[in-house]
N, C-alpha and C positions, 0 to 999 in steps of 0.2 A: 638694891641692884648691885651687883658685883663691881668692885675694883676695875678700875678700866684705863686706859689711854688711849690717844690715836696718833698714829706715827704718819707724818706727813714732812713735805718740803718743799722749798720753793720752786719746782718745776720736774715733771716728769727727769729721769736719767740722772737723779741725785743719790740715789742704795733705797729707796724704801724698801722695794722688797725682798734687800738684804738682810735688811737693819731691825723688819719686823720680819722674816721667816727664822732671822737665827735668834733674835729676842723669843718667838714661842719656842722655839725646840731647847735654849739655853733654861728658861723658865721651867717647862717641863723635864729639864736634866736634873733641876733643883728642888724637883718634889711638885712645884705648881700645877694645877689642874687648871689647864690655860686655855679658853675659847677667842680659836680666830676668827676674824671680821676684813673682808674689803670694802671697798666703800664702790662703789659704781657696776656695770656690769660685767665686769671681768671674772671668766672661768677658769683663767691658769694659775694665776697667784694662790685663790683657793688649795688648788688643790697642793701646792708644796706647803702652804698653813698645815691642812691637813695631816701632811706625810707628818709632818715638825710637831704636831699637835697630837695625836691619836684619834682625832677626834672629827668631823666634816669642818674643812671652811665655808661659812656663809657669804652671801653677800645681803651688805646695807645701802640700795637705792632707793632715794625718797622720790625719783622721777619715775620709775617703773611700778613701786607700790605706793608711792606717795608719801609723806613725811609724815603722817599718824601712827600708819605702820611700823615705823623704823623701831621707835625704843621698844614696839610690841616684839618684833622680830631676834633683838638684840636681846632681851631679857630671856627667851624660850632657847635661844644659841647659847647662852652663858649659863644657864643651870646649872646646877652643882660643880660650878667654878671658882677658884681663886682670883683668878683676873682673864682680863679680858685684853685683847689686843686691836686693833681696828687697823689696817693698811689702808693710808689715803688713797686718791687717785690723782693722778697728773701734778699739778702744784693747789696750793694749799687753798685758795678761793675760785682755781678754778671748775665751773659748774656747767649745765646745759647750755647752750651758745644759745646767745637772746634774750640769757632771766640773769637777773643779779645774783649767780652762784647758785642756782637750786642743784642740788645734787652734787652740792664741790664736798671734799675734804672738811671744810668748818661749814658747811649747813650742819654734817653728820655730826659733825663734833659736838655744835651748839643743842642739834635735838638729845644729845646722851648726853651734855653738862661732863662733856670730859676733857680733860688737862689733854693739849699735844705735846709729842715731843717731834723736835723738829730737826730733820733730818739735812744736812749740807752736804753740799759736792766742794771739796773745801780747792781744789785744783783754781790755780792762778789768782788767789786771791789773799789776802792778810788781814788788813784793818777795816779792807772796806766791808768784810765781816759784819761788822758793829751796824755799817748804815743797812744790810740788806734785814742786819734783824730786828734792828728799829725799825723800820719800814714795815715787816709785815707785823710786827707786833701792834703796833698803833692803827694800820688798816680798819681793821675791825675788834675794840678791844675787847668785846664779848667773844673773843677766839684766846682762850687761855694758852698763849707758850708757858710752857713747864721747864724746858729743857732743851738743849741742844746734844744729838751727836753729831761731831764732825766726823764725814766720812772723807777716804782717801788723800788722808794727810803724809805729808811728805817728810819729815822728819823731825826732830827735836824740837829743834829753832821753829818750824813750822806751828806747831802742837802750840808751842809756847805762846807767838803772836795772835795764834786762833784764841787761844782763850783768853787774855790780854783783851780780843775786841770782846770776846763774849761776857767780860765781866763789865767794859765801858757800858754795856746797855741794860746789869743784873740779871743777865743769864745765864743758869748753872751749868755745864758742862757734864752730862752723864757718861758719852763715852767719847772714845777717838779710836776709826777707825783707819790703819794704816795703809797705806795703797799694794795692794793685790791683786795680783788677774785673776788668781786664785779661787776669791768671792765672787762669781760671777754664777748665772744660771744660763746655761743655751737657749737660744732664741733662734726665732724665723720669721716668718714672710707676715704672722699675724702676733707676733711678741716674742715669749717664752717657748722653747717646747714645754710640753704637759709632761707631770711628774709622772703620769701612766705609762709615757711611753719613754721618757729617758731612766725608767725601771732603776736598777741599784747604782748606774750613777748617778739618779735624783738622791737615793738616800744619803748617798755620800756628797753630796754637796750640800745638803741639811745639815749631814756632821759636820763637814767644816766651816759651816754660818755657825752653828751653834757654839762650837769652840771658840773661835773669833770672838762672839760677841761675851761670853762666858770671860776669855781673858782681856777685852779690853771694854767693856761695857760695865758700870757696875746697876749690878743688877740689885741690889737694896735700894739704889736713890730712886730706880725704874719702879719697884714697888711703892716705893712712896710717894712717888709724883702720881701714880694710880690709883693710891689711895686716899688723895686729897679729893676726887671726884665726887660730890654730894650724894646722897642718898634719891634715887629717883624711883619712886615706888610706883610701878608700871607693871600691869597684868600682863602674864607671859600672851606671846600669840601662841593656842592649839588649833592645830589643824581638825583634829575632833568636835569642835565648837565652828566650824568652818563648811562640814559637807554634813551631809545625810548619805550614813551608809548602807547601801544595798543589799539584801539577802545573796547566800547564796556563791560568794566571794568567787568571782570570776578573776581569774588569772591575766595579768596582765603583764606581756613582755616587756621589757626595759633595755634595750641597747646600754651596751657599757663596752669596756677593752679600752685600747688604747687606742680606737678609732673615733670614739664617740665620750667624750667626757665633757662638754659642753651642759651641765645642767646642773637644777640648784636640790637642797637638801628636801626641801622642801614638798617639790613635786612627790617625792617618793613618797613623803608623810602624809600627803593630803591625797593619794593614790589610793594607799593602805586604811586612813579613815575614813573613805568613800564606799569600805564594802572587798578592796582589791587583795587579789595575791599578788604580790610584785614578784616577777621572776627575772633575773638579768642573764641577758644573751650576749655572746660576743661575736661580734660577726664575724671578726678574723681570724674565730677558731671554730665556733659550734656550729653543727652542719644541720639542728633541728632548731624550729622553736621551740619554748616549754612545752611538756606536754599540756594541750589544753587551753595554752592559750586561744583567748578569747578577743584580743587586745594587741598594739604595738604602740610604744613610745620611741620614738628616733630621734633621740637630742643631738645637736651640734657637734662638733668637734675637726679630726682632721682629717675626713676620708682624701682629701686630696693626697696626702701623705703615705696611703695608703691602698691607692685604686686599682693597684696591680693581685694583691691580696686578698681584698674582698669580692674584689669580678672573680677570683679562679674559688673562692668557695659557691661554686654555683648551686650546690642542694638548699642552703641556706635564703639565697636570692632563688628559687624557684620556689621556697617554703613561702615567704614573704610575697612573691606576686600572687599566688592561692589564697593567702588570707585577705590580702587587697580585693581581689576579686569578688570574696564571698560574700562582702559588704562589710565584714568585720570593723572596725572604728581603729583608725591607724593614724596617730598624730606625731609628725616629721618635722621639724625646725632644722632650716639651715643646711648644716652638714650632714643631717638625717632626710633631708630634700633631694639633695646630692646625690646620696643612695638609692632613693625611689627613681632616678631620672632613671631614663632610656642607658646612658653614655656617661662616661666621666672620663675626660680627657684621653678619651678613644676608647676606653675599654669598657663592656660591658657592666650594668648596674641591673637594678632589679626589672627596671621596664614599668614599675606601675603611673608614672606621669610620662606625660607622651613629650619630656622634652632631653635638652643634651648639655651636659654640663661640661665648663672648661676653665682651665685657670686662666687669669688675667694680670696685667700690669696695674691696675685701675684699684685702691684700695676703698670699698662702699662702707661708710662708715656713721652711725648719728643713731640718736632716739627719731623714732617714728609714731607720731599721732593718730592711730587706725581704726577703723571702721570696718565691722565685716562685714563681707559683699553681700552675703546669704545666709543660708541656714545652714549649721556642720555639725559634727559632733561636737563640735567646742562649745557652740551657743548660734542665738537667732540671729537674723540679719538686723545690722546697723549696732549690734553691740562695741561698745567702746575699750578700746585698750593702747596702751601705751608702750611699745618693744622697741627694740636696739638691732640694728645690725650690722652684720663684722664678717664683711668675708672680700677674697681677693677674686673670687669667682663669680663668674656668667651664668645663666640658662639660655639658651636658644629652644624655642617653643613655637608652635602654631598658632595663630589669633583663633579664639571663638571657645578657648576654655576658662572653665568658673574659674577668679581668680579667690583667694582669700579673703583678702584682704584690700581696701584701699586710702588712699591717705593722698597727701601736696607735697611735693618735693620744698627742699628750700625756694626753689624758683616759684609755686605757687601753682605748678602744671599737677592733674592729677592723675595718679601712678595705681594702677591695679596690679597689687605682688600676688604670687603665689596661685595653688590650686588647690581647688576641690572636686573630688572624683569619688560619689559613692561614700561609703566612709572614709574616705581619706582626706586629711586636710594637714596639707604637707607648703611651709613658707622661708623666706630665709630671715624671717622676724624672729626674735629671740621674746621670749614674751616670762615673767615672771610669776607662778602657778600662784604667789602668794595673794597677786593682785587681783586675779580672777577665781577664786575657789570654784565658784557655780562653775565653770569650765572645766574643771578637773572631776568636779560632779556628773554633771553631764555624759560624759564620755565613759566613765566607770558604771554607769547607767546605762550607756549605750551597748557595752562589752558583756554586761548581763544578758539583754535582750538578745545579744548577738551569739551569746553561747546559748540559751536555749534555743532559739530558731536553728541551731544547728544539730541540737541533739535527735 
């Protein structure tokens, strides 16, 4: 298995995803064929991986596919790589709220047998450095630190006391990074803006991570602390070896643009081995489906951000309620939900779910344990899955339509999300294609049947 590390620290709002966006793009300035990695269900950090990388960012959650899957996942994302980068999530042990870390920063670590490096917010603090990184290094000492970079270090004198603590505990100092407003990425209501849509000034704040870490990171000790990760000889995951593919390759649309970039690499692989023609649409430009589609994928993202833009492409949402209509097999998460509704925040959406979306102050946020209500094109009823959801928005809705999906709130009350309508089966669950393949099947199956009943 490829050179690897994972960049983690002691609490969300420390640089990780400084420290590992300009570690790939520095990495890849220096010749490395670099594969990036986040660790939980985050779609925005990906995608600046991505930009910095050439290459898709993944994601590694052991709670959404399970933890057999991960080094399967990991190994098929790093192919013909040098090294391998992994962005933790939140702080370094923390994992699902309830389990002792599943899905934290060091489960990920511990299933790929790879060295951290550990990332600090070095602001108001000097020596007591030493106990924070005593402290988590002995936590759990099957979580190998490798390395420290201090980030947002304040001067000289500063630099000097910080590695002073870091050597009381024999921790090697890779880099220091100096305080900067500079290194920052824009954010909003649900994190980061998406690199889709902060367009070339995403690129240029990749260049200035890169250089940053390029002049104050050394990037030989980073290779070598990557290189001390054991050998783990794990059969890649193919999505090939996952579905049964369909004659006849029916065309299946794919939302993309900068409204819709919620979704993982994968989906599209196991779309394409099921039989499919992926074809990507953007709502906020193109005014037809593909020709032929047979099919719709509506993945997440930020239509709120954009509800004024996708209402006034009205040929494209009249395309879209005719295929709904026709029975065609139309699968919507989240912010591709949003789009199906009647209303988004007053202005008109496509109409195919008979409800009205609007932004909120209320942020809904956790993995969900689910069960599906019925039979869809995903799959039969009482099928099991595991999704995430992340949004700042409502639906208001009628009582008496099929919901998706159902599952128990933390409180223990049970909650029926989302709908099914015909072929459509539209939720604000975020759900991982790697975990259900048969689901991705299915539906690629459905899109066949649905293109010929239409010829």
């Amino acid at each position: 298995m490829v050179n690897r590390l994972v960049v983690a620290a002691p609490a969300s709002g420390s640089g990780k995803t400084t420290v590992a966006t300009g570690l790939v793009a520095a990495l890849r300035r220096a010749g490395d064929r670099v594969a990036p990695f986040k660790v939980g269900p985050d779609y925005i950090d990906p995608g600046y991986h991505g930009l910095a990388a050439g290459r898709p960012g993944r994601n590694l959650d052991p709670v959404m596919v399970g933890e057999h899957r991960v080094p399967a996942l990991f190994a098929h994302g790093s192919r013909g790589c040098d090294i391998a980068v992994v962005e933790g999530v939140m702080g370094l042990f923390d994992g699902r709220v309830g389990t002792e870390g599943v899905g934290s920063t060091a489960h990920v670590a511990k299933l790929l047998s790879a060295p951290v490096l550990f990332v600090v917010d070095a602001r108001g603090q000097s020596r007591s450095l030493a106990a924070l990184l005593h402290g988590f290094r002995g936590y759990d000492p099957t979580v190998r630190l490798g390395g420290v970079v201090l980030n947002q270090v304040g001067s000289a004198r500063h630099e000097e006391v910080l590695r002073a603590a870091c050597a009381e505990v024999g921790l090697e100092v890779l880099g220091v990074l100096p305080r900067d407003a500079g290194l920052s990425l824009p954010s909003r209501h649900l994190g980061l803006v998406t690199a889709a849509e902060h367009g070339h000034e995403a690129v240029a704040a990749v260049d200035a991570l890169a250089e940053a870490v390029t002049e104050h990171v050394d990037l030989a000790a980073v290779r070598a602390l990557a290189a001390r990760a054991p050998s783990l000889a794990v059969p890649a995951w193919d999505p090939h070896a996952e579905v049964e593919p369909v004659p006849g390759r029916p065309v299946v649309a794919v939302a993309g643009g900068a409204a819709f970039t919620f979704g993982y690499a994968e989906h599209v692989e196991l779309l394409r081995a099921a039989g499919a023609e992926v074809a990507v649409v953007d709502p906020l430009r193109d005014e037809e489906l593909p020709e032929g589609a047979a099919g719709l994928v509506l993945p997440g993202g930020f239509p709120e951000q954009h509800a004024a833009e996708l209402s006034a492409n009205e040929p494209l949402r009249a395309a879209v309620a005719r295929l709904a209509a026709s029975g065609a097999p139309v699968h919507a998460e989240c912010g591709g939900l949003l789009y199906l509704a009647r209303s988004l925040d007053g202005v008109p959406m496509c109409g195919v779910v008979d409800a009205d979306g609007a932004m909120t102050s209320k942020l809904v946020l956790g993995y969900r344990d689910a069960v599906a209500a019925g039979e869809s094109v995903l799959g039969v009823a009482g099928a099991r899955i595991t999704g995430h959801e992340f949004h700042r928005t409502a639906l208001t809705a009628p009582h008496g339509h099929r919901p998706a999906w159902h599952w128990r709130g933390h409180d223990q009350r049970p909650v029926a999300e989302g709908f099914v309508v015909g072929g459509v089966h539209a939720s604000y669950l975020h759900t991982h294609p790697a975990a259900a393949p048969e689901a991705v099947g299915r539906f690629v199956r459905a899109c066949a049947t649905s293109r010929q009943a239409t010829r």
